[in-house]
C-alpha positions, 0 to 999 in steps of 0.5 A: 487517528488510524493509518493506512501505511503502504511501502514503496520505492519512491515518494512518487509512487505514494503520490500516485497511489493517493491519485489510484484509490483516493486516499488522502497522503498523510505523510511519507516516511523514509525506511532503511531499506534500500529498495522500498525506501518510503513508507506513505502514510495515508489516512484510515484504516489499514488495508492490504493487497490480497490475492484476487480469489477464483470462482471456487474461493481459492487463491492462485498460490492454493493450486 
């Protein structure tokens, strides 16, 4: 089964990211980093958090 496997700095903040977009929490995993110290685990596929395209298709970062 696919996982979708977002970072953050703590437990709660996975809880509320399956509360934000409606994914199920599968797990959450600790990480050697001392700043992003989970790894939740959510069920399906992996998405990502890309930067929001202006009107002519560019990033803000393409400016």
């Amino acid at each position: 089964m696919e996982e979708n496997i977002h970072s953050a700095t703590s437990p709660q903040k996975c809880r509320d990211m399956e509360r934000r977009y409606g994914w199920k929490l599968k797990t959450i995993r600790k990480t050697p980093d001392s700043i992003l110290k989970v790894d939740c685990v959510f069920y399906g596929q992996q998405t990502s958090f890309a930067p929001p395209e202006n009107s002519q298709g560019e990033t803000d970062n393409d400016k």
